[in-house]
DOVEXPA-424961 format. One record per residue (C-alpha): residue number from 1; x, y, z. Coordinates in steps of 0.5 Angstrom, whole numbers, plus 500, padded with zeros to 3 digits. Example, Ala and Ser with C-alpha at 12.3 -4.5 7.8 and 13.67 -1.06 7.14 Angstrom:
{pt 1; {525; 491; 516}}
{pt 2; {527; 498; 514}}
//
This chain:
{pt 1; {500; 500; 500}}
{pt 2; {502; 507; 498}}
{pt 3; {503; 510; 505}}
{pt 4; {503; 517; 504}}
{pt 5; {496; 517; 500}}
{pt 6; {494; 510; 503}}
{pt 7; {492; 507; 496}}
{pt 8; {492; 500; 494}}
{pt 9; {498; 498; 490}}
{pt 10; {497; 493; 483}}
{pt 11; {496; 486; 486}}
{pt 12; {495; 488; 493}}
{pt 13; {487; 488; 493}}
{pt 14; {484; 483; 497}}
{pt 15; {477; 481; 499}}
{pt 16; {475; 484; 506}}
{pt 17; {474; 478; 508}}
{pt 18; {477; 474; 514}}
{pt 19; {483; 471; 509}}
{pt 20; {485; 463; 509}}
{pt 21; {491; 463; 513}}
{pt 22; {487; 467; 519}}
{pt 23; {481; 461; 517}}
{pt 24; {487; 456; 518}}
{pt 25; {490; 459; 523}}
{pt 26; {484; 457; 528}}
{pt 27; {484; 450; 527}}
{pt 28; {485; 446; 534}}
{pt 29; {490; 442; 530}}
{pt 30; {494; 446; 527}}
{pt 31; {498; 447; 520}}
{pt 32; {504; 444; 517}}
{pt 33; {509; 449; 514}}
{pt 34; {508; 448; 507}}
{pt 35; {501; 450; 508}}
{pt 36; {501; 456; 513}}
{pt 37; {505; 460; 508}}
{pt 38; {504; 464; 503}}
{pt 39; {508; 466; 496}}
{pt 40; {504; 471; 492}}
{pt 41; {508; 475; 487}}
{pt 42; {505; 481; 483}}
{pt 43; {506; 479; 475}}
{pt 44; {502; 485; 472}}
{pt 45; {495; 488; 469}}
{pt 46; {495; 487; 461}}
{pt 47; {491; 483; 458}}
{pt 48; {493; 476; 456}}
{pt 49; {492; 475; 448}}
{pt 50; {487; 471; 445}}
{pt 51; {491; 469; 439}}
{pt 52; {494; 462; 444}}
{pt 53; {487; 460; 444}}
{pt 54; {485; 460; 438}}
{pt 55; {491; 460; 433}}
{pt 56; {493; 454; 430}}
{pt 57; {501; 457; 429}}
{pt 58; {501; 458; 436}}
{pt 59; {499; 450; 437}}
{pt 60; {505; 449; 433}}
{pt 61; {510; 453; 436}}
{pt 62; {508; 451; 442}}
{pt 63; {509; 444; 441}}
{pt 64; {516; 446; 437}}
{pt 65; {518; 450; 444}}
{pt 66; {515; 448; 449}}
{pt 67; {514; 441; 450}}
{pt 68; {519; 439; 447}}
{pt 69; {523; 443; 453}}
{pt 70; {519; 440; 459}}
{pt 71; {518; 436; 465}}
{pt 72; {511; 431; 464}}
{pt 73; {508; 427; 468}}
{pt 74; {508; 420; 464}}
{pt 75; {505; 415; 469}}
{pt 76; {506; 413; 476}}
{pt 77; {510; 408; 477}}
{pt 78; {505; 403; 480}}
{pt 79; {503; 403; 472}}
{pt 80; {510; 398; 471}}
{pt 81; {512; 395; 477}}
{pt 82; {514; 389; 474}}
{pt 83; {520; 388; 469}}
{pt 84; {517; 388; 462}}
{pt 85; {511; 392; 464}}
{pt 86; {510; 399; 459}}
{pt 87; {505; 405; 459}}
{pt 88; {504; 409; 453}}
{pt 89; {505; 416; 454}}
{pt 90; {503; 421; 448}}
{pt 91; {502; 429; 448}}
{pt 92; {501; 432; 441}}
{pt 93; {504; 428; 435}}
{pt 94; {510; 425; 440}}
{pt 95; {508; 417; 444}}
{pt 96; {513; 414; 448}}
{pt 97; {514; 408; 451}}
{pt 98; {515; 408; 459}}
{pt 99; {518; 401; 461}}
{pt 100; {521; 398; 466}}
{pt 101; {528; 393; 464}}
{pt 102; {531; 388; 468}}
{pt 103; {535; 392; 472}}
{pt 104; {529; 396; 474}}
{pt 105; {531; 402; 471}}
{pt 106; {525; 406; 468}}
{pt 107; {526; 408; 460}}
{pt 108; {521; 411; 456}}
{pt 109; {523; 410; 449}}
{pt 110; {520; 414; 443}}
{pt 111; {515; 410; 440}}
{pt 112; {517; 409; 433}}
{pt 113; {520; 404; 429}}
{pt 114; {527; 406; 427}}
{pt 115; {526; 401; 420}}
{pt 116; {520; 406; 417}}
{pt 117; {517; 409; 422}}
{pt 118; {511; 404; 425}}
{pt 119; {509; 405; 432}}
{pt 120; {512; 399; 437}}
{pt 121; {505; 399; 442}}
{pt 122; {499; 402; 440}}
{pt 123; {497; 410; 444}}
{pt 124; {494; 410; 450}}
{pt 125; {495; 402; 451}}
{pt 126; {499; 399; 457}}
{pt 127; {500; 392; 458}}
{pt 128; {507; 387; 459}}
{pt 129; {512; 385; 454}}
{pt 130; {519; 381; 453}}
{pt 131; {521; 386; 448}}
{pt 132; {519; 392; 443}}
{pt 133; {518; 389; 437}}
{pt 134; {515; 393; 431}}
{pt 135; {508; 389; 428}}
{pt 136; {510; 391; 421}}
{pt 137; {516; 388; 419}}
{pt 138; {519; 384; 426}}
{pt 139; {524; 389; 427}}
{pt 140; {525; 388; 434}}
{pt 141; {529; 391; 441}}
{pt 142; {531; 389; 448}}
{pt 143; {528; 392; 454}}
{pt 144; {534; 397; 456}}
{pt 145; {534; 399; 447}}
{pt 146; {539; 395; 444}}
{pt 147; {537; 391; 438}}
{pt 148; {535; 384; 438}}
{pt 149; {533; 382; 431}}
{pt 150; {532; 385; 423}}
{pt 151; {528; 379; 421}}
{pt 152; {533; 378; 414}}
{pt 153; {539; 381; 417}}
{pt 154; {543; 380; 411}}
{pt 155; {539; 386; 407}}
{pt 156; {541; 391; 413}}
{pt 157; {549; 390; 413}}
{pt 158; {549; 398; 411}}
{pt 159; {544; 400; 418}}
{pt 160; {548; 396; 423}}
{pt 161; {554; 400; 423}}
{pt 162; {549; 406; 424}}
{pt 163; {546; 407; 431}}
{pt 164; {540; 402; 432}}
{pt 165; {538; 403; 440}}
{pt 166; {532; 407; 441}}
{pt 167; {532; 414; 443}}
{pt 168; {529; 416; 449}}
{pt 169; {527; 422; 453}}
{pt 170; {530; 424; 459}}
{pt 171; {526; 420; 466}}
{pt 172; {526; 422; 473}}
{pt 173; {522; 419; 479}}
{pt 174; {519; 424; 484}}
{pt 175; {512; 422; 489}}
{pt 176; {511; 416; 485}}
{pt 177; {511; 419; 479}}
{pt 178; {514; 418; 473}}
{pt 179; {516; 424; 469}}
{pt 180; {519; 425; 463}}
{pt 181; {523; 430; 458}}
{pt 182; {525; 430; 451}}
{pt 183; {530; 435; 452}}
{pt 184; {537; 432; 453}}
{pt 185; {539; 440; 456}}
{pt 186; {533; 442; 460}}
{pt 187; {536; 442; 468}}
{pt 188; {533; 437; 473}}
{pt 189; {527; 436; 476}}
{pt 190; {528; 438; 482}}
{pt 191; {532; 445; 478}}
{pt 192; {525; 445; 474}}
{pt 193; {520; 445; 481}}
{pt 194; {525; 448; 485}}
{pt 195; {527; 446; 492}}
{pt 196; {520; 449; 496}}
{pt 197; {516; 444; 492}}
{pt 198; {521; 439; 492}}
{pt 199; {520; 440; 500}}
{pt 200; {512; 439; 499}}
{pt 201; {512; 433; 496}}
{pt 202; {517; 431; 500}}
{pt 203; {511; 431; 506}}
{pt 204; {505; 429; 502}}
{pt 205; {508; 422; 500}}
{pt 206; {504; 421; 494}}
{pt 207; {508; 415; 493}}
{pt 208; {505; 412; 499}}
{pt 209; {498; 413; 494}}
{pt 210; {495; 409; 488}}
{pt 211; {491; 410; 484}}
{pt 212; {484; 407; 484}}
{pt 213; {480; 411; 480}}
{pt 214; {481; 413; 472}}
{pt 215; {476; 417; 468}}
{pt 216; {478; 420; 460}}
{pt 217; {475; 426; 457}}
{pt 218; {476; 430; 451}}
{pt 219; {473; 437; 450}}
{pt 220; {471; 442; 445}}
{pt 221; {476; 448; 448}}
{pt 222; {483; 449; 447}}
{pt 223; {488; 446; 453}}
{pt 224; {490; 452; 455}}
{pt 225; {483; 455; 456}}
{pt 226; {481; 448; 460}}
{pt 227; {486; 448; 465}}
{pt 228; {485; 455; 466}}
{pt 229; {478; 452; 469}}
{pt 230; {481; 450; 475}}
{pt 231; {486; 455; 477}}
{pt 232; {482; 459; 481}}
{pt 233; {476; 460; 485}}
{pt 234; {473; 466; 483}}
{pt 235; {468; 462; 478}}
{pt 236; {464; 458; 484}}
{pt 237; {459; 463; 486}}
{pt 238; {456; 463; 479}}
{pt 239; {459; 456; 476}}
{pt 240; {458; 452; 483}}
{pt 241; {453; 454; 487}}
{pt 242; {451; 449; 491}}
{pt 243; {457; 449; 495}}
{pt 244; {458; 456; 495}}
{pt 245; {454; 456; 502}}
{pt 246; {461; 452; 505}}
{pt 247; {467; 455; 501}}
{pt 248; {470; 460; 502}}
{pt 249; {471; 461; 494}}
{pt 250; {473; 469; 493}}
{pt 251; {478; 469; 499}}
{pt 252; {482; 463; 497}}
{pt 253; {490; 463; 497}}
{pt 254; {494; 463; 491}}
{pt 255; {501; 463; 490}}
{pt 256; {507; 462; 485}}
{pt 257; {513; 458; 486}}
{pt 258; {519; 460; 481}}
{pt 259; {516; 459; 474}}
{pt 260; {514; 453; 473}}
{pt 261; {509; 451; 479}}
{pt 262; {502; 455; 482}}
{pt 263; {497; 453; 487}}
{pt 264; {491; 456; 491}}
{pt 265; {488; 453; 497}}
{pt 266; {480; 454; 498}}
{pt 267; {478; 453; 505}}
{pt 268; {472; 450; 507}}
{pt 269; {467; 448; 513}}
{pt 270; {466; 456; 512}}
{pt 271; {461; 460; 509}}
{pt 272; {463; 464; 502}}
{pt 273; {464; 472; 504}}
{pt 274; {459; 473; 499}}
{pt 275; {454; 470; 503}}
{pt 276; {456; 471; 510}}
{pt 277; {449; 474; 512}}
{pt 278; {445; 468; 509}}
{pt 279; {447; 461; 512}}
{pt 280; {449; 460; 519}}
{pt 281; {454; 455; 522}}
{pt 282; {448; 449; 521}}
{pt 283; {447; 451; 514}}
{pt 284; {455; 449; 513}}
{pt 285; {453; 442; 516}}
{pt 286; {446; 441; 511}}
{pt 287; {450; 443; 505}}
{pt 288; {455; 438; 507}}
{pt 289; {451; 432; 509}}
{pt 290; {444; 433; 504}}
{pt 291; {443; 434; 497}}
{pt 292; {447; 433; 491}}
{pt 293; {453; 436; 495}}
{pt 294; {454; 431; 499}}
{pt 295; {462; 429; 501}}
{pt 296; {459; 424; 506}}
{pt 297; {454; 419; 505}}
{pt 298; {448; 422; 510}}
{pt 299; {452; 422; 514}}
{pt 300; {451; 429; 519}}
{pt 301; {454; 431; 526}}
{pt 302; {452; 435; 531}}
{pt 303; {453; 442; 531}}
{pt 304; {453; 444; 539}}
{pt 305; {452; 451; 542}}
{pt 306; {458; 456; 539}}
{pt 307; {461; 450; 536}}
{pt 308; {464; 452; 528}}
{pt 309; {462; 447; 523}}
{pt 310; {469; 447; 521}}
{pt 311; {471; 444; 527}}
{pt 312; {466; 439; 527}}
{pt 313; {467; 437; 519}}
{pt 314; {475; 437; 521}}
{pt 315; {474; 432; 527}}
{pt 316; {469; 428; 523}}
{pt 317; {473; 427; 517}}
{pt 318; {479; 425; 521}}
{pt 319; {474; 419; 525}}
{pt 320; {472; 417; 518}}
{pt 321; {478; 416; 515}}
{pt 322; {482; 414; 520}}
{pt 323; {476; 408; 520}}
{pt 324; {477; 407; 512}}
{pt 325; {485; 408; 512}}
{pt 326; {485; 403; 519}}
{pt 327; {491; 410; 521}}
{pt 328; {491; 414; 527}}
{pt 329; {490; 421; 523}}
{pt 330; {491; 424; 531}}
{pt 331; {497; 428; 528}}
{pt 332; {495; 431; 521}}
{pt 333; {492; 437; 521}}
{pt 334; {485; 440; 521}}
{pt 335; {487; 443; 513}}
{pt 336; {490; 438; 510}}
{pt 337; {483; 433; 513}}
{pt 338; {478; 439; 510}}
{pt 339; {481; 444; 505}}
{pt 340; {482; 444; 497}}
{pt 341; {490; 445; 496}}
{pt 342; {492; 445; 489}}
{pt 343; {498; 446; 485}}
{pt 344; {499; 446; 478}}
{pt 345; {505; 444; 475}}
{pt 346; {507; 447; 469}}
{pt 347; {505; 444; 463}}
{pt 348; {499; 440; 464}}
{pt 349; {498; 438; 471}}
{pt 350; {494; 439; 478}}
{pt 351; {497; 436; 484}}
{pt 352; {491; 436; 489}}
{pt 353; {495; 434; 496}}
{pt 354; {490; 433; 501}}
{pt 355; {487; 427; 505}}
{pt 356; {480; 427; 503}}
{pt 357; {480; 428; 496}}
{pt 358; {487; 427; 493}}
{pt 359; {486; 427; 486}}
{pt 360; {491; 428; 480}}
{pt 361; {490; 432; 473}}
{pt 362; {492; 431; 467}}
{pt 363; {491; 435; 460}}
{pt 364; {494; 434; 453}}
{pt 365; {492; 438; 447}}
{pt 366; {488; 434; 441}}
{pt 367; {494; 431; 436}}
{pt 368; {489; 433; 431}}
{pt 369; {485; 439; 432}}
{pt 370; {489; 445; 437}}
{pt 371; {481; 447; 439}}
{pt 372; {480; 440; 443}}
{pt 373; {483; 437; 450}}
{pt 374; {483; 430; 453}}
{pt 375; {483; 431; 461}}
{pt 376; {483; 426; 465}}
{pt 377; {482; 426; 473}}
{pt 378; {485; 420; 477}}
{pt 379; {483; 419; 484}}
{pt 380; {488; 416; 489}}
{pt 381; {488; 412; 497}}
{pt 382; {493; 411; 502}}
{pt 383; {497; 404; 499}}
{pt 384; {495; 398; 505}}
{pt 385; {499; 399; 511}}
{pt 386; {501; 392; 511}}
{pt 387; {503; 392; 504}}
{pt 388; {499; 388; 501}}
{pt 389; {498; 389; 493}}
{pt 390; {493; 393; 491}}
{pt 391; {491; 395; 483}}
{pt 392; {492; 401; 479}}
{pt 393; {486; 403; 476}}
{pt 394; {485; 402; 469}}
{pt 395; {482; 409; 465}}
{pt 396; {475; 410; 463}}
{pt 397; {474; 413; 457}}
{pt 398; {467; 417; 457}}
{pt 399; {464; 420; 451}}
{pt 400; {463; 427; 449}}
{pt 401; {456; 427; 450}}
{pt 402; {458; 424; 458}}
{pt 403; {457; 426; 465}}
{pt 404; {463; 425; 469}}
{pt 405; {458; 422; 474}}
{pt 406; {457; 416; 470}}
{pt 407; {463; 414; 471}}
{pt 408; {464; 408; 475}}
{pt 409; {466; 409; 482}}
{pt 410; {465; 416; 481}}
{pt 411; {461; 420; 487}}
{pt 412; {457; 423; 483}}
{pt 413; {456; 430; 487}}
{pt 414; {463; 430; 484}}
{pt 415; {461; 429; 479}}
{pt 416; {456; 434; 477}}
{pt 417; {462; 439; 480}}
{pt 418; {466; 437; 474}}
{pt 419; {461; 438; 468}}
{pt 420; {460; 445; 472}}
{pt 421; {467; 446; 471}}
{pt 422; {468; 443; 463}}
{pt 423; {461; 445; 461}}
{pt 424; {463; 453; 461}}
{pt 425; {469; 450; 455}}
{pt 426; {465; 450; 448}}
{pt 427; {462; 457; 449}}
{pt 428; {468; 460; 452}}
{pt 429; {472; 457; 445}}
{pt 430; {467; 460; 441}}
{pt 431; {467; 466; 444}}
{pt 432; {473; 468; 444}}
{pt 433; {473; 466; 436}}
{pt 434; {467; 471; 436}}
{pt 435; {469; 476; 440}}
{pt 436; {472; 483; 437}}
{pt 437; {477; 484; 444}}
{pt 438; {484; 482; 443}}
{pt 439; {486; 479; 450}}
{pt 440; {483; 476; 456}}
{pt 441; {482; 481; 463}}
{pt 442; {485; 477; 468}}
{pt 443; {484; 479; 476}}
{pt 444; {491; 481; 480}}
{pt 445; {490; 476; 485}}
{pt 446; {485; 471; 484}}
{pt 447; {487; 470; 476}}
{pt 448; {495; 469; 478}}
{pt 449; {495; 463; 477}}
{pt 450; {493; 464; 469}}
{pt 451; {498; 469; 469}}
{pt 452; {503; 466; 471}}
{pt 453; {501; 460; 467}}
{pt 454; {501; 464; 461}}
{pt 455; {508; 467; 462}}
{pt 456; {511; 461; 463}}
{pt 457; {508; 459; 456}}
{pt 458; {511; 466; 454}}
{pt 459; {518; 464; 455}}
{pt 460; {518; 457; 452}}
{pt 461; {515; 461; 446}}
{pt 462; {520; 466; 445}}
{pt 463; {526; 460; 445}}
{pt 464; {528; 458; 438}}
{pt 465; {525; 452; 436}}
{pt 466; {528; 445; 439}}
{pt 467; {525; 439; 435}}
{pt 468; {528; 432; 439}}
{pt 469; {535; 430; 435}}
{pt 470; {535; 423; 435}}
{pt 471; {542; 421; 436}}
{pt 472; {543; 426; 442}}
{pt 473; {536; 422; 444}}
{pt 474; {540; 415; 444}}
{pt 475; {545; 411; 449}}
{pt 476; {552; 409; 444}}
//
């Protein structure tokens, strides 16, 4: 704030409201560090250009320069526990095939031929196999890339002295995760988060998780547009009005870490700010426990005199999961049990932390058409206590004129809560083609994380292009 003339400053606006640390900071079990902080960075008040969202040559250079260049999320590694195991991993033109060999170590080979072309595992496939061979003429690798065989080697005299292992791209594991990079020169994983989200994820131990829900869906609308959907809380009054009544929606906590993560935290067991004087601390048990909001199953507590529902929602979200997980949660605080953390990893995925709902976001632009995006949402529990096996869950596949809540296994109040996120999509594309504006108008605060999503993407843009070179991709 500008002392002299007590003005606020761009980015320094808040709603008035009590703000999420102060909710957190009431909590009878109190928060961990990586929660009760906060990392807000003001980036500026220009409009976003409209051009990324509908300019099929802005796909493109996106595709040449930026994800060439970046750390994804390919799988877990429960997808390949065993030696043989692959998952086929695909974003845009490019497919690889995440494999484990032997030894144990994970590759994840470019998924074509070096023959003429023809992809050794069909996209989006997973399965087992003892070695990578081409369906077309036989041509056949090892596990760990070498050449195993040329059906009628004689032919071939000339290509055996040339290189003949498979290229791959870079891998790194962290939280369970598989990531991938096509780019020989990018700087580490733990360089591309930086060491605080290394030291987050550090104290979630998503590798102690698996995933037991899998749900695919394609949408009209630019990828970018359609995770943007879900990198704020601002929409929820209008978009989701049903839970508006215990969320605290336009006082939600954003941050920026570096350039390549983000996140907000939106508490609930709360009234949202905007309607304070119309719902009490009852109302915030019924709208968790009634109708199709419902997160619990009709279960319904007891709200006390001059008991904060929050509270109540926090001791019996630690009763239950404690019940389903057979765990003592007596040191997990009230914010992790109750609230929406979210943190996006740039380029295409949410990381969704918390111990009622842990979730994993995935979004990967259309091969064929830059106006859709395949999303995909993955649910995750705690891993047996006693080790015993438990079975990743296969992707379902909805169509486009499908609910989430058909999925199977889907809560259905979540998913209706999915549809109202993706169903603004279609008009927002078409809109955007129409409108006469150039550029979108974002918010200071609440709208950082699209800002600072859209920057990173600036960045990559304005590099020269970097197509993968095959032989900078393959082991000697």
């Amino acid at each position: 704030m500008n002392v002299q003339t007590g003005t606020l400053q761009p980015g320094e606006a808040r709603c008035p409201a009590e703000t999420t640390q102060e909710i957190i900071a009431r909590d009878k079990v109190a928060a961990p560090v990586w929660a009760a902080s906060e990392s807000y960075e003001y980036l500026g008040s220009e409009d976003v250009s409209k051009d990324r969202y509908v300019d099929p040559a802005f796909a493109s250079a996106e595709m040449e320069r930026m994800w060439t260049r970046t750390w994804q999320m390919a799988c877990r590694e429960d997808h390949i526990p065993e030696a043989g195991d692959y998952y086929v991993y695909d974003v845009g033109p490019y497919s690889f095939i995440v494999t484990r060999n032997e030894n144990g170590a994970i590759h994840a080979y470019f998924n074509a031929c070096l023959h003429r072309g023809t992809k050794l595992k069909p996209s989006g496939t997973s399965g087992y196999t003892m070695n990578l061979k081409c369906p077309f003429h036989g041509w056949t690798w090892n596990l760990d890339g070498s050449l195993k065989e040329i059906p009628e080697r004689w032919d071939f005299a000339h290509a055996i002295t040339r290189r003949t292992c498979l290229p791959e791209a870079r891998v790194e594991r962290l939280g369970g995760f598989v990531w991938i990079n096509m780019d020989p020169d990018a700087p580490s994983l733990a360089e591309y988060l930086g060491p605080e989200i290394k030291a987050h994820m550090a104290a979630w131990r998503l590798e102690d998780r698996y995933i037991y829900l899998h749900v695919q869906k394609s949408y009209p609308a630019n990828w970018k547009l359609t995770m943007e959907a879900f990198m704020e809380a601002y929409h929820v009054g209008d978009t989701h009005p049903q839970v508006a009544p215990a969320n605290g929606d336009v006082n939600s906590q954003y941050d920026v870490y570096g350039e390549h993560v983000n996140r907000f935290i939106s508490a609930l067991g709360v009234v949202s700010p905007k309607l304070r004087n119309r719902y009490s601390e009852k109302d915030i048990i019924d709208n968790f426990t009634l109708g199709d909001s419902s997160s619990l199953g009709g279960t319904r507590p007891e709200l006390k005199d001059g008991e904060r529902a929050r509270q109540v929602m926090a001791d019996m979200f630690r009763t239950l999961f404690e019940s389903a997980t057979n765990s003592d949660l007596s040191a997990v605080s009230d914010t992790e049990l109750l609230d929406t953390y979210s943190y996006t990893f740039f380029p295409n995925l949410f990381l969704f932390p918390g111990i009622s709902l842990p979730m994993i976001y995935r979004f990967r632009p259309d091969a064929r058409d830059h106006r859709r995006t395949i999303y995909e949402v993955m649910f995750m529990r705690p891993k047996p206590r006693d080790g015993s096996q438990v079975e990743t869950a296969e992707m379902q596949i909805l169509q486009d004129h499908q609910s989430f809540a058909e999925a199977d296994g889907m809560d259905p109040g979540f998913g209706i809560i999915l549809d109202q996120d993706t169903d603004n999509l279609h008009a927002q594309q078409e809109g955007l083609e129409a409108s006469a504006k150039p550029g979108l108008t974002l918010g200071d605060y609440q709208e950082i994380r699209i800002r600072h999503f859209e920057r990173a993407i600036d960045k990559y843009i304005a590099m020269p292009p970097k197509l993968p070179d095959w032989t900078a991709l393959q082991r000697t």
